[in-house]
N, CA, C and O atoms as a MOPAC input file, in Angstrom:
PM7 MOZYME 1SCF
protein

 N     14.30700 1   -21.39600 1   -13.66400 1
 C     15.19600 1   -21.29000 1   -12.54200 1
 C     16.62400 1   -21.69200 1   -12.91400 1
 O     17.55600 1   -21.29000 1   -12.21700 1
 N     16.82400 1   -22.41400 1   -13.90700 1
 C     18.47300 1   -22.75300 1   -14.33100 1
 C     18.48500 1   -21.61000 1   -14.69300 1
 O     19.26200 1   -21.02900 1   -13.93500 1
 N     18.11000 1   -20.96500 1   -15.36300 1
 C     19.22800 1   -19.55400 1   -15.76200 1
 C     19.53200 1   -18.95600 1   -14.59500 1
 O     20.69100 1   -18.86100 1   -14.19000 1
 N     18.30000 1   -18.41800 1   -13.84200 1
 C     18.87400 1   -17.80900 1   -12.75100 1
 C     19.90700 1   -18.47800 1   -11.40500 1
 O     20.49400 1   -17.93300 1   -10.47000 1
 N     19.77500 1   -19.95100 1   -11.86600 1
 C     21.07600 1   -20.35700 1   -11.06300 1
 C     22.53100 1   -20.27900 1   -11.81900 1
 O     23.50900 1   -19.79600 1   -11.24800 1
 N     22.57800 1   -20.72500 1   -12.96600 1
 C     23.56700 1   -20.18700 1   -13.76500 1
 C     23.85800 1   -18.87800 1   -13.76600 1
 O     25.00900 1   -18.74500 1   -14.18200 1
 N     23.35800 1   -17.82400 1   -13.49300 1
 C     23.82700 1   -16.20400 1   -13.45800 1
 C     24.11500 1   -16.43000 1   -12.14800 1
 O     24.24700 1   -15.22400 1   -11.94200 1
 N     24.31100 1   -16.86600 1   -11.17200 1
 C     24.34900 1   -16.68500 1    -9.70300 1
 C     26.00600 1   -17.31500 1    -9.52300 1
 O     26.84200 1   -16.77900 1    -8.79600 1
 N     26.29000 1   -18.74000 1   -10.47300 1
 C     27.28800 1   -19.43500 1   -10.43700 1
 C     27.77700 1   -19.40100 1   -11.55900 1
 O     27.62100 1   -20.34200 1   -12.33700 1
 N     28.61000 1   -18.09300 1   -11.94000 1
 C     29.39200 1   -18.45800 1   -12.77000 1
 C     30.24200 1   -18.95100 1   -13.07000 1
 O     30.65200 1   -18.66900 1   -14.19600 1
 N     30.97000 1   -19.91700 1   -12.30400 1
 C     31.74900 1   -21.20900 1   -12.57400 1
 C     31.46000 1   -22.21000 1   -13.20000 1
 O     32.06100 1   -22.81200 1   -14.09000 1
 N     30.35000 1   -22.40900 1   -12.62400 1
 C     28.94000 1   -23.32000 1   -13.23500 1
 C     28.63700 1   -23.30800 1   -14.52200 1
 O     28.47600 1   -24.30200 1   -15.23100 1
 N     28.53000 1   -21.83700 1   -14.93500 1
 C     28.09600 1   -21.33000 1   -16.08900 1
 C     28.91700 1   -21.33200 1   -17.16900 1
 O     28.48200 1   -21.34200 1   -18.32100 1
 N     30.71600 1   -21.32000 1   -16.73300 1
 C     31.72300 1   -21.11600 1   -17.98100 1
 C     31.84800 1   -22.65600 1   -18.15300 1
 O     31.98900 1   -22.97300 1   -19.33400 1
 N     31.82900 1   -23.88800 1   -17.11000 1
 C     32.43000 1   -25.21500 1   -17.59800 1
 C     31.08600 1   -25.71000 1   -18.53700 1
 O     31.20100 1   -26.57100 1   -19.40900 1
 N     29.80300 1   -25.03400 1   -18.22000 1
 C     28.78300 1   -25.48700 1   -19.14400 1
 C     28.80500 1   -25.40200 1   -20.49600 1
 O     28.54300 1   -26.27600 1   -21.32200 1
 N     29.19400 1   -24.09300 1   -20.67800 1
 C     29.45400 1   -23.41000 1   -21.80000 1
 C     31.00300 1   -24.19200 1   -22.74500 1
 O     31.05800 1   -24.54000 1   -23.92400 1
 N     31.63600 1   -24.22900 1   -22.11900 1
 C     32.88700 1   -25.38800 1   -22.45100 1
 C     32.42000 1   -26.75700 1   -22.71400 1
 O     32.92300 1   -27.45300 1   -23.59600 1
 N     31.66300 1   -27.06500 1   -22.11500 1
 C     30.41900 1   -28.65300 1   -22.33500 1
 C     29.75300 1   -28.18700 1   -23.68700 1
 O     30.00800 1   -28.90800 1   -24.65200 1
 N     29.04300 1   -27.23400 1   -23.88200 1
 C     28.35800 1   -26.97300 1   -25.11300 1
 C     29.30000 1   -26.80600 1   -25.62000 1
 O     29.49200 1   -27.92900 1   -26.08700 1
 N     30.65300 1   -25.83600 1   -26.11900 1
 C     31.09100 1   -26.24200 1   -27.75200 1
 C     31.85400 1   -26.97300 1   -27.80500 1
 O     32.47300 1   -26.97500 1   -28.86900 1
 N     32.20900 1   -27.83800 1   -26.91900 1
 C     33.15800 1   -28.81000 1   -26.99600 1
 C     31.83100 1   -30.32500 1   -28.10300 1
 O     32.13100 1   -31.02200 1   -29.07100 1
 N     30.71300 1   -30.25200 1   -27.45500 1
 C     29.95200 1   -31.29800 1   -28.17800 1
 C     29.14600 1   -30.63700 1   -29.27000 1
 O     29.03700 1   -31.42800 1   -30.20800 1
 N     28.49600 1   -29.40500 1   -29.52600 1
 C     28.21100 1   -29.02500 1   -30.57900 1
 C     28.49300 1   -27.63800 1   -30.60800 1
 O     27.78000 1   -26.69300 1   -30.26900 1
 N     29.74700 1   -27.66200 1   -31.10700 1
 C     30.69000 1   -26.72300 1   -32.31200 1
 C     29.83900 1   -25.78400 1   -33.04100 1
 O     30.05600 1   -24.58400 1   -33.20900 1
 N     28.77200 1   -26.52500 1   -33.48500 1
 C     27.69700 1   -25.72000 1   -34.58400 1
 C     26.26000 1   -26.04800 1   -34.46800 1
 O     25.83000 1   -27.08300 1   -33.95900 1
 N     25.60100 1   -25.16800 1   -34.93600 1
 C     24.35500 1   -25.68900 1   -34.72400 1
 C     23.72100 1   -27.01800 1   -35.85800 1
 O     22.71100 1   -27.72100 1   -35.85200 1
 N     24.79600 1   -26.90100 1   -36.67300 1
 C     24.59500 1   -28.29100 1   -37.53200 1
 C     24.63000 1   -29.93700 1   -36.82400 1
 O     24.07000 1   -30.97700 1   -37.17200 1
 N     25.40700 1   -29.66600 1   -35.87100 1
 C     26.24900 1   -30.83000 1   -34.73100 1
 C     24.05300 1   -30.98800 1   -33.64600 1
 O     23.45900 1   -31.95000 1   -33.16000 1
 N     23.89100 1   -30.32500 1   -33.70800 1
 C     22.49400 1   -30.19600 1   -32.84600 1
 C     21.55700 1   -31.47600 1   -33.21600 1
 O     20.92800 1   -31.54500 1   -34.27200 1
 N     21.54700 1   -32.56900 1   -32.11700 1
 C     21.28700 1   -33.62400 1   -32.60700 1
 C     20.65400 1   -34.46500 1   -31.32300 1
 O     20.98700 1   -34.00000 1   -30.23300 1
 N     19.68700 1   -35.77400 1   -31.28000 1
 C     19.76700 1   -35.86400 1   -30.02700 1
 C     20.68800 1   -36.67100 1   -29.27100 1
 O     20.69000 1   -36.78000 1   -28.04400 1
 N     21.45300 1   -37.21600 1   -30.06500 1
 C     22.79600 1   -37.92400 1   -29.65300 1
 C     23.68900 1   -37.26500 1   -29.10300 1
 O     24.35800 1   -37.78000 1   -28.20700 1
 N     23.89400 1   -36.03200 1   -29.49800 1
 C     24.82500 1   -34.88600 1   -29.32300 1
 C     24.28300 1   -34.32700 1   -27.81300 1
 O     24.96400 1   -34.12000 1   -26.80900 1
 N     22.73700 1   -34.14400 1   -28.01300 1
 C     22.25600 1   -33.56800 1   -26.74800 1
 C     22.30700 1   -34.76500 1   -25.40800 1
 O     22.20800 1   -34.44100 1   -24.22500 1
 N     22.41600 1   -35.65300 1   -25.71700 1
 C     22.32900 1   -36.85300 1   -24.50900 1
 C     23.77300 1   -36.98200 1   -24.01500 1
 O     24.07500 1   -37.16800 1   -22.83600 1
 N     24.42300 1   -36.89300 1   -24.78200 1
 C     26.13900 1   -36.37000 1   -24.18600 1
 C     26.33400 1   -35.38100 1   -23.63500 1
 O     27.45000 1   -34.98100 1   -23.96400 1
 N     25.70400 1   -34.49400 1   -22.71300 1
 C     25.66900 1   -32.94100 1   -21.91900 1
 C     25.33200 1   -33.15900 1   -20.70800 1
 O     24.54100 1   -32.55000 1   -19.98800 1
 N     26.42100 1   -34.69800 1   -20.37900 1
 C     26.42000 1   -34.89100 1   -19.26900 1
 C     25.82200 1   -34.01800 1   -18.14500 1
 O     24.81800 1   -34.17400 1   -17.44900 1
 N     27.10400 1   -32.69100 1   -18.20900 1
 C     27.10700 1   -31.62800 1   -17.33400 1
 C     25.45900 1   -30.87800 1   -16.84600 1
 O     24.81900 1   -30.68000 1   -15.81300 1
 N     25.32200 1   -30.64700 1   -18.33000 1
 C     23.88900 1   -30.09600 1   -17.91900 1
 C     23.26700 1   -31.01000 1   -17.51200 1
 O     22.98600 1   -30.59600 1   -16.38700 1
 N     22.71500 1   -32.22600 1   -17.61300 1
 C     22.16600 1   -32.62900 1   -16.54700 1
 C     21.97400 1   -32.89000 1   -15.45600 1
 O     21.00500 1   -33.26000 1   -14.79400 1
 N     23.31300 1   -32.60000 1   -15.22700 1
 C     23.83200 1   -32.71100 1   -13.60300 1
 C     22.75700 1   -31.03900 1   -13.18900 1
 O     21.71400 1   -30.95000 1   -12.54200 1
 N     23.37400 1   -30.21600 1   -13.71000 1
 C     22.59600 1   -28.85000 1   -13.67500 1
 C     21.00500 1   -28.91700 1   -13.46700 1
 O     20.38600 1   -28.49800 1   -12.48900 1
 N     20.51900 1   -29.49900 1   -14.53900 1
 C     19.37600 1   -29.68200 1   -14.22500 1
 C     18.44100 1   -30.57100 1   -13.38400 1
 O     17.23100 1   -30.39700 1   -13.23500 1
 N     19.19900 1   -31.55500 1   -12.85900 1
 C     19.23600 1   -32.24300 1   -11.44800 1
 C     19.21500 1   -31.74000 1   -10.39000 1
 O     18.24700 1   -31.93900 1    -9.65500 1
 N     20.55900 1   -30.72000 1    -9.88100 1
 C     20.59800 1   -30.35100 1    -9.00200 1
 C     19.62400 1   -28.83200 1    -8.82100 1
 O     19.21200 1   -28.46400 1    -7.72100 1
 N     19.39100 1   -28.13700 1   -10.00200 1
 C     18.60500 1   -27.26500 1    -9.57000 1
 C     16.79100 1   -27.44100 1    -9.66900 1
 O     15.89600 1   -26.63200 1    -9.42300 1
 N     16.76500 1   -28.47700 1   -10.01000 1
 C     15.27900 1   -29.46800 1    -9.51900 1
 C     15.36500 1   -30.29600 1    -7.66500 1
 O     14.48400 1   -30.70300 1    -6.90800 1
 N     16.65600 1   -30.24000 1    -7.57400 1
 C     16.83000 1   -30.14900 1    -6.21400 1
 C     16.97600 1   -28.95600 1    -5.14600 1
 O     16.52200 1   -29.13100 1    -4.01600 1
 N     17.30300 1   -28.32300 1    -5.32400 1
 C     17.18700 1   -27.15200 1    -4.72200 1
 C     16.16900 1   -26.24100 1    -4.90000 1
 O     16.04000 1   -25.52600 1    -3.90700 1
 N     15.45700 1   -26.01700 1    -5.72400 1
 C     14.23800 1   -25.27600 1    -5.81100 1
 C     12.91200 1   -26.10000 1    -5.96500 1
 O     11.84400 1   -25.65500 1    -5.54500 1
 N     13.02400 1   -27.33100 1    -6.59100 1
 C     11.80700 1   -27.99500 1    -6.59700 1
 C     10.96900 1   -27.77800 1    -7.96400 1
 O     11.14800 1   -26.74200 1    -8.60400 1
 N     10.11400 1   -28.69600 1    -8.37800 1
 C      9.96500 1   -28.63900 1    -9.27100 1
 C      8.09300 1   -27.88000 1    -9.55900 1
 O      7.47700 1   -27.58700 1   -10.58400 1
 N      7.77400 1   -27.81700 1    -8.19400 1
 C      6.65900 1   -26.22600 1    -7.91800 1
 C      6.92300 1   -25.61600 1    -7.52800 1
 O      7.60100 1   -26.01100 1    -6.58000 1
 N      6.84700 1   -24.21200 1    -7.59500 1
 C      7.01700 1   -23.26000 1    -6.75900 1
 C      6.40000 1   -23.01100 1    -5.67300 1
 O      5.23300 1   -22.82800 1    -6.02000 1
 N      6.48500 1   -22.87900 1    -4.43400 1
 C      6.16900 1   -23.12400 1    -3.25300 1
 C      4.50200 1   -22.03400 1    -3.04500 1
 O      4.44800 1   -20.80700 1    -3.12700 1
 N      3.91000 1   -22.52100 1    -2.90600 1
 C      2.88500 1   -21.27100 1    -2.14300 1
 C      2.48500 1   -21.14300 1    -0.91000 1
 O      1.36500 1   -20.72400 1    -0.61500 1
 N      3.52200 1   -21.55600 1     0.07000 1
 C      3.13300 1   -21.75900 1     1.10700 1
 C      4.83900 1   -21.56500 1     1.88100 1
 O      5.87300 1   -22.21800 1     1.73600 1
 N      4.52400 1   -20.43900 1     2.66500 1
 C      6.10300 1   -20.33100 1     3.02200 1
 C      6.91600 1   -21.64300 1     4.43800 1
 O      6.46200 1   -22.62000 1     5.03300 1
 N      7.79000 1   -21.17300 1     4.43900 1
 C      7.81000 1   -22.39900 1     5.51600 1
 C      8.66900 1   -21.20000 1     6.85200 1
 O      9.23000 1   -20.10500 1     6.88100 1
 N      8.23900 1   -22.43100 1     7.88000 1
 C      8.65800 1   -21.22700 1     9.05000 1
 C      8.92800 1   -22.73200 1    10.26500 1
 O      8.37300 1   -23.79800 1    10.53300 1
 N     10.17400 1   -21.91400 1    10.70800 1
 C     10.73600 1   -23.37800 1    11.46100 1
 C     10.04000 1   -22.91700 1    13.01500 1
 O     10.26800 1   -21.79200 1    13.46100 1
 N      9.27000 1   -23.79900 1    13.68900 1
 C      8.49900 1   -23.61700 1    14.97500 1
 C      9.17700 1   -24.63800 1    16.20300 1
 O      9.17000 1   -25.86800 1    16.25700 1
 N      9.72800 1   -23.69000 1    17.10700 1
 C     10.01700 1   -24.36200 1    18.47300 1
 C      9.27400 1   -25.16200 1    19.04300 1
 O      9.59900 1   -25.64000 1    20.12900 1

């Protein structure tokens, strides 16, 4: 579901992308020190574990008067 929220927000999607080569330049830089600094994406992956949830629903919802 992050990709498909990232294709939806591409604003979202270019400052991420500015987050990735700003901390790894190369795939040599690929590290987990490097990866724990991607602030951003985690924010990303926070918020779209908030908004969609982390099951997919099988049960629809329906708002009742």
């Amino acid at each position: 579901m992050t990709c498909v929220y990232l294709e939806r927000n591409p604003p979202v999607k270019h400052k991420l992308m500015q987050e990735i080569e700003q901390v790894v330049p190369t795939e040599a830089d690929i590290t987990i020190d490097n990866l724990n600094k991607l602030q951003y994406l985690q924010c990303i992956i926070h918020e779209v574990g908030r908004i969609y949830g982390p099951v997919p629903s099988l049960l629809s919802r329906e708002v009742v008067q």
